[in-house]
MIMARZA-358735 format. One line per field, with one value per residue: residue in three letters; residue number from 0; x, y, z of N, C-alpha, C in turn. Coordinates in steps of 0.05 Angstrom, whole numbers, always signed. Example, Ala and Ser with C-alpha at 12.3 -4.5 7.8 and 13.67 -1.06 7.14 Angstrom:
<atoms>
r <- c(ALA;SER)
k <- c(0;1)
n_X <- c(+264;+257)
n_Y <- c(-114;-45)
n_Z <- c(+156;+142)
ca_X <- c(+246;+273)
ca_Y <- c(-90;-21)
ca_Z <- c(+156;+143)
c_X <- c(+264;+258)
c_Y <- c(-66;+1)
c_Z <- c(+156;+157)
</atoms>
This chain:
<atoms>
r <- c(UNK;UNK;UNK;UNK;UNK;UNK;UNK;UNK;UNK;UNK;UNK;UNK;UNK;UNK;UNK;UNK;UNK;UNK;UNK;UNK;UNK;UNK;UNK;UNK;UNK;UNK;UNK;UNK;UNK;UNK;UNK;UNK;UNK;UNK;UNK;UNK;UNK;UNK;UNK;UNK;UNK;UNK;UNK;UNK;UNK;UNK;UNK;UNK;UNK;UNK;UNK;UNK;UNK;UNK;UNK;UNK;UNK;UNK;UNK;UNK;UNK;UNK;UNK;UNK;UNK;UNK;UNK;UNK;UNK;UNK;UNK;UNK;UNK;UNK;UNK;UNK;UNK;UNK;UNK;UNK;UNK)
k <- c(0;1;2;3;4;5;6;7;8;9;10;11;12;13;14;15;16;17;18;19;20;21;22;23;24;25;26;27;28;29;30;31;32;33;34;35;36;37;38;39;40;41;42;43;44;45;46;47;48;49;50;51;52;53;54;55;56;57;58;59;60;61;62;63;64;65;66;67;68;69;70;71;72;73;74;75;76;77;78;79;80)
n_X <- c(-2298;-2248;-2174;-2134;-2089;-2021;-1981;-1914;-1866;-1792;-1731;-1671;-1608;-1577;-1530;-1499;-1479;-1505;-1558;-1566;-1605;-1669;-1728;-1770;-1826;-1844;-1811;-1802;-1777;-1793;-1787;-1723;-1666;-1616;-1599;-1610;-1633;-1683;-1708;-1732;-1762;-1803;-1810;-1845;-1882;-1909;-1924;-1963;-2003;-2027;-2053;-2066;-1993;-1932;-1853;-1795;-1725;-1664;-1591;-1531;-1505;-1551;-1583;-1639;-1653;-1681;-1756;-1827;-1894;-1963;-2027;-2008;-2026;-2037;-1988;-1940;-1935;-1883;-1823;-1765;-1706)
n_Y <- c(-2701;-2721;-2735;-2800;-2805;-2812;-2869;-2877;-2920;-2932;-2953;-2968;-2974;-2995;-3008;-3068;-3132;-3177;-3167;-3117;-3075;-3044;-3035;-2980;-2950;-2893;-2878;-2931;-2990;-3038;-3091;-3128;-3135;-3183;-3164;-3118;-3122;-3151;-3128;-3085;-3105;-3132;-3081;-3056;-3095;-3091;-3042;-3046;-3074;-3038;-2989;-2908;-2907;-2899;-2926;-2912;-2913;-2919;-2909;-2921;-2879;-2846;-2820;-2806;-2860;-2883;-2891;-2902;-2899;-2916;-2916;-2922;-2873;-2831;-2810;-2763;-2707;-2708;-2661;-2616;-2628)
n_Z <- c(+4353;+4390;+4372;+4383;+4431;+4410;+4425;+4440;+4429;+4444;+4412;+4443;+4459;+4520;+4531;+4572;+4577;+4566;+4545;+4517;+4479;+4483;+4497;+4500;+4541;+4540;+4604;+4626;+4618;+4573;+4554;+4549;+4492;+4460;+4409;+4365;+4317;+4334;+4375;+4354;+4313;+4353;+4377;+4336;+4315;+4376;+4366;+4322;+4338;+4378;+4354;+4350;+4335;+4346;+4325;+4344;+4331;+4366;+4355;+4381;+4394;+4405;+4374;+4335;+4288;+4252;+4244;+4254;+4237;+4256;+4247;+4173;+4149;+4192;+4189;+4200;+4157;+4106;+4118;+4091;+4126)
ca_X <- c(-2286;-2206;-2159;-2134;-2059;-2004;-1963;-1889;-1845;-1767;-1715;-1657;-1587;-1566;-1503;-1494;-1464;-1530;-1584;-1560;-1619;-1688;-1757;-1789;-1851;-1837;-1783;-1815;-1767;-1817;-1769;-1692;-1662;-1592;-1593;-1624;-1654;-1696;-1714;-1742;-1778;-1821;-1830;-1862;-1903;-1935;-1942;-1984;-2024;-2035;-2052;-2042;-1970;-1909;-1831;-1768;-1701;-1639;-1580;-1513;-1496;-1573;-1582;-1659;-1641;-1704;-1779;-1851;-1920;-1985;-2028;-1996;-2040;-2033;-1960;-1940;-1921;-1853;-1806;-1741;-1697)
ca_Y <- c(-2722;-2719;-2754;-2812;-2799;-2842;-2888;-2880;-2931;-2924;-2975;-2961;-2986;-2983;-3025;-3076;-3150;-3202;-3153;-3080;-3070;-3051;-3019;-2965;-2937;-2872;-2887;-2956;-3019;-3059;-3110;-3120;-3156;-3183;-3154;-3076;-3121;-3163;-3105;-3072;-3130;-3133;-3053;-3057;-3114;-3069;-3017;-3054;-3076;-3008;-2959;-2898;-2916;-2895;-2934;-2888;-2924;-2892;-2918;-2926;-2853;-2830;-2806;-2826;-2866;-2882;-2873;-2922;-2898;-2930;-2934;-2902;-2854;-2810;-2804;-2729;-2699;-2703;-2640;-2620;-2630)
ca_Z <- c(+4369;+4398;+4373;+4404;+4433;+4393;+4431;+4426;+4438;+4430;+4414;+4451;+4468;+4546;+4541;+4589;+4567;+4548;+4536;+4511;+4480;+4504;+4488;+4522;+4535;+4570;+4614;+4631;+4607;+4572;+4552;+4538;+4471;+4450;+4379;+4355;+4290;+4345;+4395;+4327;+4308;+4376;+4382;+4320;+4329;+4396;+4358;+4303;+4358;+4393;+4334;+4341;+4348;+4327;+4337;+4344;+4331;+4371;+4356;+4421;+4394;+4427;+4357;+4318;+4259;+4231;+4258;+4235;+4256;+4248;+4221;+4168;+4147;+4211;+4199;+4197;+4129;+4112;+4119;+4097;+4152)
c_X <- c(-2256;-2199;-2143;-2099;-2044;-1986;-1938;-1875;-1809;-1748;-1692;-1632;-1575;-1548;-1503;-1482;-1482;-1544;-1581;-1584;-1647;-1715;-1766;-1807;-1850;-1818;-1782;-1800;-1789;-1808;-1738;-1692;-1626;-1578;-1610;-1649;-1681;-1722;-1736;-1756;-1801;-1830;-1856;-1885;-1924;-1948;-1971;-2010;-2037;-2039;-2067;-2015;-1944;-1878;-1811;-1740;-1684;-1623;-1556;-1506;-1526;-1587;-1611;-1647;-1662;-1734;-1802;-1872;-1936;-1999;-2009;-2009;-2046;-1999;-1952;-1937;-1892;-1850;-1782;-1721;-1661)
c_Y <- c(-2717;-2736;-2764;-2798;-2822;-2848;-2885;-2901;-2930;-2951;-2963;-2975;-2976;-2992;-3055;-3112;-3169;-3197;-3124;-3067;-3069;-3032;-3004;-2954;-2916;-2872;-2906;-2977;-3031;-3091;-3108;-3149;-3160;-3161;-3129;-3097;-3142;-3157;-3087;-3087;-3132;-3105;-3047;-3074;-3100;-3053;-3014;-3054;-3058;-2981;-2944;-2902;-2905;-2908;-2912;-2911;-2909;-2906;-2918;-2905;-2833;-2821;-2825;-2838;-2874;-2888;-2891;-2910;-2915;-2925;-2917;-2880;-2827;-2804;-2775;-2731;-2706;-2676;-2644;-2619;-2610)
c_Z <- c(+4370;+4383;+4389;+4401;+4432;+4418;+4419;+4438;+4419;+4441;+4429;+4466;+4493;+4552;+4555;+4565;+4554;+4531;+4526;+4496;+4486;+4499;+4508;+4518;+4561;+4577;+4628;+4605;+4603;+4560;+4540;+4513;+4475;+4429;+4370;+4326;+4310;+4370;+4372;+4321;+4320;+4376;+4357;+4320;+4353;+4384;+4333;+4321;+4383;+4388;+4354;+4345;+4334;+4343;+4334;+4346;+4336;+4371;+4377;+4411;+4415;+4397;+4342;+4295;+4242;+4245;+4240;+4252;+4237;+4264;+4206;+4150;+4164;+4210;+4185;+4165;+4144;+4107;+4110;+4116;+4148)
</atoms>
């Protein structure tokens, strides 16, 4: 049997004055937030509810800052980086 293909969604900061940040799936806005700890809050939440899944946190440098799959038992090994 395949495995199924994980779901990424990425948090991501695009600036602008209300809403700067904003979840994506792909390069599909799937909603904007005020706050990065609120935007993070919700991608997670999808991604509970869409195993395989994994979130990607990029902070306004573009840069990952920290990374959740699920379930979590499919989540790679770690490496040293």
């Amino acid at each position: 049997m395949a495995k199924a293909k994980r779901t990424i969604y990425y948090v991501a900061y695009k600036g602008g004055f209300k809403l700067p940040w904003v979840i994506l799936l792909a390069s599909t806005v799937l909603d904007t937030f005020k706050t990065q700890a609120e935007a993070v809050a919700e991608a997670r939440r999808l991604a509970k509810e869409h195993e395989p899944s994994q979130v990607k946190i990029k902070g306004k440098s573009g840069q990952i800052q920290r990374e959740w799959t699920y379930p979590r038992k499919s989540d790679p090994r770690e490496t040293k980086g």
